[in-house]
C-alpha positions, -999 to +999 in steps of 0.1 A: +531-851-205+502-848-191+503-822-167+482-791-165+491-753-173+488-744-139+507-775-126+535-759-150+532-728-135+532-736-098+554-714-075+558-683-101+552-651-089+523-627-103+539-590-110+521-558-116+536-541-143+540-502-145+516-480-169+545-471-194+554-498-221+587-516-223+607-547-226+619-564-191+656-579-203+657-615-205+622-618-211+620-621-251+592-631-269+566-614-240+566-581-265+557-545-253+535-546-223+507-528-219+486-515-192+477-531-160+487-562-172+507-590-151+533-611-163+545-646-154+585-653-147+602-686-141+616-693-102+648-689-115+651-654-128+618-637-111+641-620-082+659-602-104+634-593-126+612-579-100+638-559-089+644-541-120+608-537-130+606-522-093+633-498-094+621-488-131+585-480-117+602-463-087+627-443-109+593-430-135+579-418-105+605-400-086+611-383-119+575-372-126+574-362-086+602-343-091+585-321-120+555-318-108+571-305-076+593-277-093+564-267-115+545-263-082+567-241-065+577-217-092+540-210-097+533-206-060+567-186-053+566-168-086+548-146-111+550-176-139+547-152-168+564-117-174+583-102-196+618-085-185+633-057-207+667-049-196+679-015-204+713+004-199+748+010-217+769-015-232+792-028-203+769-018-173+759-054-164+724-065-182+738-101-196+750-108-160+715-098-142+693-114-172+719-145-166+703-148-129+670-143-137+675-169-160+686-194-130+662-179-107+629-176-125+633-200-151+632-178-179+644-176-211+670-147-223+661-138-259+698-115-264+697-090-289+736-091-295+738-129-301+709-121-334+726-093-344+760-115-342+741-137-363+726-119-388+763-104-393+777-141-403+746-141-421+757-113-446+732-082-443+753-050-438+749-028-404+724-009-408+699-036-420+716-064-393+704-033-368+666-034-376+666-079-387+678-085-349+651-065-331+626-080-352+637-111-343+642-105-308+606-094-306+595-125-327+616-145-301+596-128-274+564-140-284+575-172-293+588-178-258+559-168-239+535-182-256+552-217-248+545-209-213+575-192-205+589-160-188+609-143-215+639-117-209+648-091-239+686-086-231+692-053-250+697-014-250+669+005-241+678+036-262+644+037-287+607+042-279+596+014-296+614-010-280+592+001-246+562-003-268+569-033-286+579-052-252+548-039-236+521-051-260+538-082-264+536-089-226+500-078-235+489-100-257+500-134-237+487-121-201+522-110-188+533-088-162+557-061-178+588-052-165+617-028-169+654-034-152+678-003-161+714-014-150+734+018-145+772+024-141+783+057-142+823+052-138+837+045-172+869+033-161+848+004-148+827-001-179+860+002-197+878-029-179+843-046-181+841-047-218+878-057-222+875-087-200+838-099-209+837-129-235+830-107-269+808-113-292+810-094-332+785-070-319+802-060-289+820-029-282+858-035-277+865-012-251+850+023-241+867+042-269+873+008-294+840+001-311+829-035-325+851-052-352+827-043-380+833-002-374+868-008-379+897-002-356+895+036-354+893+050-318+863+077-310+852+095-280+841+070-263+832+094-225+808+115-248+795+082-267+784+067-234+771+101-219+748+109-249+735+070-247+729+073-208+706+108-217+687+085-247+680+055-229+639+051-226+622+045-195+585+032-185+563+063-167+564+040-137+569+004-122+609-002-131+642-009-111+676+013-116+701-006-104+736+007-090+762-018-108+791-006-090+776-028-059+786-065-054+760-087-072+752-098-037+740-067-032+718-061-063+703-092-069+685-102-040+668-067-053+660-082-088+643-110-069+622-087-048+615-062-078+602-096-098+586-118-071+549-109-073 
């Protein structure tokens, strides 16, 4: 009856708690704990409930380790901010090259065929779907970068403004610029390609087979893809062309080079 509060709390254990605030089970009643404080358990459950407050701490930290780490070496290995335009024909391999950069570089693909998709479902008509998903895309662009993030703009190349727009946007948030043109020039190849890729509403059903919305009539598909190779638009200097009738093990380890500062 008469006994102390430290005779009552003879052979307990003092614990350091870590910095982030939660509840230890089995401990109701001792409420969100804060900072550098220490907590007293009874003999009987303080093994356990070391352990788990231990392995908690430990598990914080080896996931805050881990970040910091991979943020480290992406800014040491690689440019941290750019801006990738791909360029080339439908079929000649963009999605799959943006798709490793992607992995690679930790980017983000902003894909000009999933808006236009999109804006489709959405209900505007072709020709105003056509000018609503660039904007977007170039929105998208800005959006992503200035989050902190490299940005890839997976789309034709076939207008000037598109090399404009993509260069003042890399601009205006301190990003490097650059230009991937993906080129295929057997379209047999680009044929089976488009036939066997997962398709989208936007994308062309086969060389000669345009997208669902242009109806089911065939065109000339060989002088389609000729005049687009002639249109697409090119920076004066500081881009890759890329041979896509090569194994990707061939190409990328080019990408990486082309990007790596």
């Amino acid at each position: 009856m008469g006994g102390s509060r430290t005779d009552d709390l003879r052979g307990t254990t003092l614990i350091p708690l870590p910095t982030r605030r939660f509840r230890l089970p089995g401990c109701c009643g001792l409420g969100p704990l804060q900072d550098r404080c220490y907590a007293w358990f009874a003999p009987k459950i303080q093994p356990w409930v070391a352990s788990i407050a231990l392995l908690g701490w430990l598990a914080i930290r080896h996931a805050d380790v881990a970040v910091e780490a991979l943020q480290r070496r992406r800014m040491e290995d690689w440019d941290a901010m750019f801006l990738l335009q791909m360029s080339g024909v439908p079929g000649s391999g963009k999605s799959t090259v943006a798709t490793h950069v992607v992995d690679a570089f930790g980017a983000v693909a902003v894909d000009y065929d999933v808006i236009k998709s999109a804006v489709l479902d959405a209900g505007f008509d072709l020709a105003s779907s056509t000018k609503a998903a660039y904007e977007v895309m170039y929105a998208q662009a800005r959006h992503v970068l200035a989050q902190g993030h490299p940005v890839v703009m997976d789309s034709p190349c076939f207008w000037p403004r598109i090399l404009t727009e993509g260069m003042e946007i890399a601009s205006q948030h301190d990003a490097s610029y650059r230009y991937i043109e993906c080129q295929v020039r057997d379209l047999k190849v680009v044929d089976e390609r488009l036939r066997r890729r997962p398709r989208l509403r936007t994308h062309r059903r086969g060389v000669d087979w345009p997208p669902v919305d242009l109806g089911d009539e065939l065109v000339d598909g060989e002088a389609l893809y000729r005049d687009g190779m002639d249109r697409i638009q090119r920076p004066s200097d500081n881009y890759l062309q890329l041979d896509m009738h090569r194994p990707l093990s061939e190409v990328l380890p080019e990408v990486n080079v082309y990007l790596k500062p």
